[in-house]
C-alpha positions in Angstrom: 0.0 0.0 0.0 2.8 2.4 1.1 4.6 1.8 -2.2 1.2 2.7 -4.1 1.0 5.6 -2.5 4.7 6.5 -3.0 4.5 5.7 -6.7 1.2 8.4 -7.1 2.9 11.0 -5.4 6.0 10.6 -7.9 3.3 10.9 -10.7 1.4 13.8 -9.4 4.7 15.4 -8.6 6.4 14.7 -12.3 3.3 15.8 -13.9 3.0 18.9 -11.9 6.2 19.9 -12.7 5.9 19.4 -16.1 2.6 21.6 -16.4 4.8 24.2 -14.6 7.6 23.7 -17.1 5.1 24.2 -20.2 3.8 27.3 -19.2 7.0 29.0 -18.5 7.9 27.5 -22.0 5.0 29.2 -23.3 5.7 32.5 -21.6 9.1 32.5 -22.7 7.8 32.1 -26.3 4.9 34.7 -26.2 7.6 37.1 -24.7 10.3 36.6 -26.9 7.4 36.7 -29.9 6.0 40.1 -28.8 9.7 41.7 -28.2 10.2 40.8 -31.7 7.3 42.3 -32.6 7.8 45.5 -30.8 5.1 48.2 -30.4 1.2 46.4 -32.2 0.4 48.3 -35.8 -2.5 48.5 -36.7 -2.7 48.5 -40.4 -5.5 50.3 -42.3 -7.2 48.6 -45.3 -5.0 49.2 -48.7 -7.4 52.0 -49.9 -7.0 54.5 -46.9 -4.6 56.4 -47.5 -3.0 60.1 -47.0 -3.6 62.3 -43.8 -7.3 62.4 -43.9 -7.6 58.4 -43.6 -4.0 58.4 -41.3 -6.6 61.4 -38.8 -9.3 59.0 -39.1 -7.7 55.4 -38.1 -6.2 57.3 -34.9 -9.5 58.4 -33.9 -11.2 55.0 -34.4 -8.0 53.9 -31.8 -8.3 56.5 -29.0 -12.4 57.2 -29.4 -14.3 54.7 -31.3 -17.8 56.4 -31.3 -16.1 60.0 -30.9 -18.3 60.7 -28.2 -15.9 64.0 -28.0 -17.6 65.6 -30.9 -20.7 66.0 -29.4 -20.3 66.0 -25.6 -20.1 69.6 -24.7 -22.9 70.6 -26.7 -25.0 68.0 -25.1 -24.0 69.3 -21.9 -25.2 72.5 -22.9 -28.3 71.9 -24.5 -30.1 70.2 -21.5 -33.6 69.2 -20.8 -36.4 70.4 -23.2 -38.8 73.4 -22.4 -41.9 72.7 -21.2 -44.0 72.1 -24.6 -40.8 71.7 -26.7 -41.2 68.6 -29.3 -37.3 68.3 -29.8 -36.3 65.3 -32.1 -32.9 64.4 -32.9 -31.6 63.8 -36.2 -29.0 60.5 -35.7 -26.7 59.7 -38.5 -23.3 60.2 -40.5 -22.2 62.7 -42.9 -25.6 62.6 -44.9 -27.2 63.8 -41.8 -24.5 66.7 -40.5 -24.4 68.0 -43.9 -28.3 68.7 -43.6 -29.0 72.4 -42.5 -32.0 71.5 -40.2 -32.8 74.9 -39.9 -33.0 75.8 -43.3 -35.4 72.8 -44.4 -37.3 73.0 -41.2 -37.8 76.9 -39.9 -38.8 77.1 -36.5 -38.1 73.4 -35.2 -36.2 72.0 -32.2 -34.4 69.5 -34.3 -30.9 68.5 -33.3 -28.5 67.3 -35.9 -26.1 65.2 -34.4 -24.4 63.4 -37.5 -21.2 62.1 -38.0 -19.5 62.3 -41.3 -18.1 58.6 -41.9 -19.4 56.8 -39.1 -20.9 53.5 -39.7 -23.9 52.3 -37.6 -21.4 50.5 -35.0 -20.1 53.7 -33.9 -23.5 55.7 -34.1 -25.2 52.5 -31.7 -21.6 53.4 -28.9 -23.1 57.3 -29.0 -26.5 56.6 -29.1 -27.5 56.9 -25.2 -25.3 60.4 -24.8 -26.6 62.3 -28.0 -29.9 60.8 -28.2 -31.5 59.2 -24.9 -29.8 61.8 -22.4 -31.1 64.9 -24.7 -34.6 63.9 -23.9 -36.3 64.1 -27.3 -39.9 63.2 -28.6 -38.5 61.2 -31.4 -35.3 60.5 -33.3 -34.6 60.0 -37.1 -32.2 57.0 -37.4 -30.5 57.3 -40.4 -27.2 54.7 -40.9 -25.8 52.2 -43.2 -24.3 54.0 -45.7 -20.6 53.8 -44.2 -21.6 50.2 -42.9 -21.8 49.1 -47.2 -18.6 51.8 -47.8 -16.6 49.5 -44.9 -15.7 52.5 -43.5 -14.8 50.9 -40.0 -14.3 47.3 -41.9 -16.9 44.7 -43.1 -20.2 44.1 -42.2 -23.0 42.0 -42.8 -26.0 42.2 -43.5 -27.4 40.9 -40.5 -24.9 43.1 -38.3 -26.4 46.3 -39.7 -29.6 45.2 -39.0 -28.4 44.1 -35.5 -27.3 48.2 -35.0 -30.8 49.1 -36.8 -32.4 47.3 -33.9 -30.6 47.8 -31.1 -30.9 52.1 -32.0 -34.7 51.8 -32.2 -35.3 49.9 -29.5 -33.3 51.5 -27.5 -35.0 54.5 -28.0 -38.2 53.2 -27.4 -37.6 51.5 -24.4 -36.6 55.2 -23.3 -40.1 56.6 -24.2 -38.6 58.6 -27.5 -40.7 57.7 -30.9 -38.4 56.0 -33.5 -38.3 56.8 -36.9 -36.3 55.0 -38.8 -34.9 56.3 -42.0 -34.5 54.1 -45.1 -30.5 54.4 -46.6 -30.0 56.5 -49.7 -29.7 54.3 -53.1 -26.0 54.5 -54.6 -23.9 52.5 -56.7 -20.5 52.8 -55.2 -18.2 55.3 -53.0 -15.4 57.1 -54.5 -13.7 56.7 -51.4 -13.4 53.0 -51.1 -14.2 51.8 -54.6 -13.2 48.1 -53.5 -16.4 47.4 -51.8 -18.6 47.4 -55.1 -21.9 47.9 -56.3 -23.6 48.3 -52.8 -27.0 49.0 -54.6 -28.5 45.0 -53.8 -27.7 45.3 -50.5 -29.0 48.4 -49.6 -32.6 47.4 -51.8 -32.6 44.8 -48.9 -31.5 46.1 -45.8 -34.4 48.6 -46.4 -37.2 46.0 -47.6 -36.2 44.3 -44.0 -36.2 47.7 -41.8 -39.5 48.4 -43.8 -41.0 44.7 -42.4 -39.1 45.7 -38.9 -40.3 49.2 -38.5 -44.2 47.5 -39.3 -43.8 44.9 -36.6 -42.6 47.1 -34.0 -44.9 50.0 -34.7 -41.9 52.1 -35.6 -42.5 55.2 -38.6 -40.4 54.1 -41.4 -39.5 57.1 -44.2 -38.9 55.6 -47.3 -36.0 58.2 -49.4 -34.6 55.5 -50.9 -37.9 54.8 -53.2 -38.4 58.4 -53.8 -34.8 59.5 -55.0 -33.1 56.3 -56.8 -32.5 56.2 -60.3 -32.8 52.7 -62.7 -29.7 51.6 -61.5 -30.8 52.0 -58.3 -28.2 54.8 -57.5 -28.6 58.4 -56.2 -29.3 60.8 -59.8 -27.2 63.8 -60.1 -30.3 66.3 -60.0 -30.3 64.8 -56.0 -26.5 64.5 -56.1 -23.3 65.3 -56.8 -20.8 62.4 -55.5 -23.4 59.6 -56.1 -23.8 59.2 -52.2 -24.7 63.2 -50.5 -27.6 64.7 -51.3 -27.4 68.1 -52.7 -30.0 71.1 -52.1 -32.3 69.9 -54.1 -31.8 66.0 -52.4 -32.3 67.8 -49.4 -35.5 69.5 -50.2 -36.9 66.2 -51.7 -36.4 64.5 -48.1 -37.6 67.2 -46.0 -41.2 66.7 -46.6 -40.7 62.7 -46.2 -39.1 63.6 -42.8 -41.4 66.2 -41.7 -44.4 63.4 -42.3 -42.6 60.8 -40.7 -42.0 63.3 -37.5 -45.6 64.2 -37.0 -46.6 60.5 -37.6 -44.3 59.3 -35.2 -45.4 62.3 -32.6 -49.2 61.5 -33.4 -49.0 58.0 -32.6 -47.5 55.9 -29.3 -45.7 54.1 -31.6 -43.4 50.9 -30.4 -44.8 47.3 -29.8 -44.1 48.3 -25.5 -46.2 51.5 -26.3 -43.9 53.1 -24.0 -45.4 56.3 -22.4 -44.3 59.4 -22.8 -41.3 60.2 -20.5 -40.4 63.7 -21.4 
């Protein structure tokens, strides 16, 4: 028995210090491997380059969502009036570039786009420049930069995923959700790689169409009333193939405005979540 119990304790003992011996090994490799390596690069995609894209990349490192941008002013702005129906515009360079108070005299609307930020980004800022401000509804409006791979790939089902995840958010925080349909286009000067996005936009909005009718959400159809037969953006609406000009503007401004008072008129969301403002 004795000797049994001798000959365990050997084992245990050699196979301990064999487990302790590996991992040191291991260390020892992932050390000498990341001193070879030196300091981590991160390596943009082939097609961004010069300082713009080199500006860019650093701030995707340091502040992903670039909740800077907006953070002061939302400080600032605080609660509504009594009475005020404030809605926040949410969205990327399509949506900053839109003078609000030229298309809609005499609103509280709060543009708080984000030239070049894909929907990931927008869902990181969406509590601090949407929820926080206390607004009757928001216009979601993102996916453009999602098909340009502005912040890499994604799928389909990832953009819906950041579609969702916006508008119910909202709605679980009493705020009526409209949610925008993305503009048609062909392709982005900018990151001509990617393709023809045009049969993937065609269905990320026939889903957010079905979504937005489930959940009771407004849905604003542009893409319907400003693509051409290719299913791109027509140079009377724009001038890149991808930004509206003042005339794409003043062709979405009525579809907003209707989708506004819709949303304001109705409870809207399947939780019918009461009014919290």
């Amino acid at each position: 028995m004795k000797r049994r119990r001798k000959r365990k304790t050997v084992y245990l003992l050699a196979t301990f210090a064999a487990l302790i011996f590996a991992g040191a090994a291991a260390a020892q490799t992932t050390q000498s491997a990341a001193e070879a390596q030196g300091s981590i690069v991160v390596q943009a995609p082939a097609w961004e380059k010069g300082e713009g894209w080199a500006k860019f990349d650093e701030k995707l490192l340091v502040d992903f969502a670039n909740l800077e941008r907006f953070h002061d002013e939302d400080a600032k702005l605080g609660a509504p009036a009594a009475g005020e129906e404030r809605v926040v515009f949410m969205g990327d360079s399509i949506t900053e570039g839109w003078k609000l108070e030229t298309s809609f005299p005499g609103k509280t609307y709060i543009n708080r786009g984000i030239g070049g930020q894909s929907s990931s980004q927008m869902v990181l800022r969406f509590r601090q420049d949407v929820i926080d401000l206390k607004p009757k509804a928001v216009l979601i409006l993102a996916g453009t930069n999602d098909f340009a791979g502005n912040t890499g790939p994604v799928t389909l089902e990832q953009l819906e995923g950041n579609s969702m995840s916006m508008a119910d958010l909202a709605n679980a925080n009493g705020i009526r959700v409209v949610m925008c349909s993305v503009l048609p286009s062909v392709g982005f000067r900018w990151h001509p790689e990617v393709g023809n996005p045009a049969p993937r936009i065609a269905a990320l909005n026939q889903w957010m169409k079905g979504y937005a009718a489930d959940k009771g959400y407004v849905y604003v159809d542009y893409y319907s009333a400003m693509k051409d037969e290719e299913g791109g953006l027509p140079k009377k609406v724009s001038a890149d193939g991808v930004h509206p000009t003042a005339e794409g503007y003043a062709l979405m401004a009525p579809l907003a405005e209707a989708g506004i008072a819709k949303a304001l008129k109705e409870k809207g969301g399947e939780t019918k979540a009461s009014d919290k403002n």
